[in-house]
N, C-alpha and C positions, 0 to 999 in steps of 0.2 A: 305137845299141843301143835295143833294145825296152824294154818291162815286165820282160820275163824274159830271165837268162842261158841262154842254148844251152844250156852247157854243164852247168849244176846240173844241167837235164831229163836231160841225157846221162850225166849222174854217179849220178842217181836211178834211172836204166833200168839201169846197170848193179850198184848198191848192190842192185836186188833181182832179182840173178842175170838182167837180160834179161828178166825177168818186165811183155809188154809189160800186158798184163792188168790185172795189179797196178798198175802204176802210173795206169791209168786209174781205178781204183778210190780211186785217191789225191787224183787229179784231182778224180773227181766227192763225191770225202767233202769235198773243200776248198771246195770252188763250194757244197755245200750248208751246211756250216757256216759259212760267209763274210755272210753275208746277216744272220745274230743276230749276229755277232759287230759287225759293221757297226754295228748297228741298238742296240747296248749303246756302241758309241764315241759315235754321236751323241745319246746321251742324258748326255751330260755337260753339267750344270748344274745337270741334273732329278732326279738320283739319287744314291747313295752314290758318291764316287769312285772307290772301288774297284771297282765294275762295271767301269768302262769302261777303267780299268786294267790288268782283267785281258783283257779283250776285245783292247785293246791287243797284251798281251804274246801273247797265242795268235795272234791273227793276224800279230805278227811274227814269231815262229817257224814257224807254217807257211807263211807265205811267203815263208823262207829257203830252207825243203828245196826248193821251186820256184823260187826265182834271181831272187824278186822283190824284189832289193836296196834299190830307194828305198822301195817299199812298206814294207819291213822294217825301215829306216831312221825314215823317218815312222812308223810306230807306235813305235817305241824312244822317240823324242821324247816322243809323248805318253805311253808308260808313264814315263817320268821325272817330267816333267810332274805324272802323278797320284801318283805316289808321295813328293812332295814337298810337292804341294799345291797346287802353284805355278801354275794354269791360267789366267791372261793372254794372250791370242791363240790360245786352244786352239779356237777357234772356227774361225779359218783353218784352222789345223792340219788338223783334222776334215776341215773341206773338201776338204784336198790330199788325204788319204788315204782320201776316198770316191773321189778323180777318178781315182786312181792305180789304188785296183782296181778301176774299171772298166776301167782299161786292162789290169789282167792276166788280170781275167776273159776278154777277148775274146781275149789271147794263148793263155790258158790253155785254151779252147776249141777255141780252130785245132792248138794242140801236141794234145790231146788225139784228133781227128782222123787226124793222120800216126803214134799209135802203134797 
């Protein structure tokens, strides 16, 4: 299995009625907000925790509605992580989950294409 579940994209085409449009509009709001969100995770160290906290939890939830289960996983982590306090290795962490969405950006590009 990829970055991304088939199926969510499949579940997401049909949650809005077939609407292939829309969902590319969903697409392209996530690839453009993904980038700050990014860019607020890897500024953990240098800023208020709760930045990247919240960066965390947004990009884990939208990249649930798209089936990007480890992505969404890894950021779970890290919003735990910040909201604990507790950021020891969150430096990897960060890591995995810059590498991971670049792998569902480029999933999330080619899906975007076939609708």
């Amino acid at each position: 299995m990829g970055a991304l579940d088939p199926a969510a994209l499949e579940n997401l085409y049909e949650m809005v009625g077939g609407d292939a449009e829309f969902v590319v509009e969903l697409i392209d709001t996530f690839l453009q907000d993904a980038p700050q969100m990014l860019k607020d995770i890897q500024s953990l160290g240098s800023v208020d925790i709760e930045i990247p906290g919240r960066a965390a939890h947004s990009l884990k939830s939208n990249g649930t509605e798209f089936g990007a289960h480890t992505l969404s996983a890894l950021c779970q982590e890290l919003e735990t992580m910040c909201k604990t306090g507790i950021v020891p290795g969150a430096d990897e962490l960060v890591g995995r989950i810059t590498a991971e969405y670049a792998q569902v950006k480029v999933e999330l590009e080619t899906a975007r294409q076939k609708f």
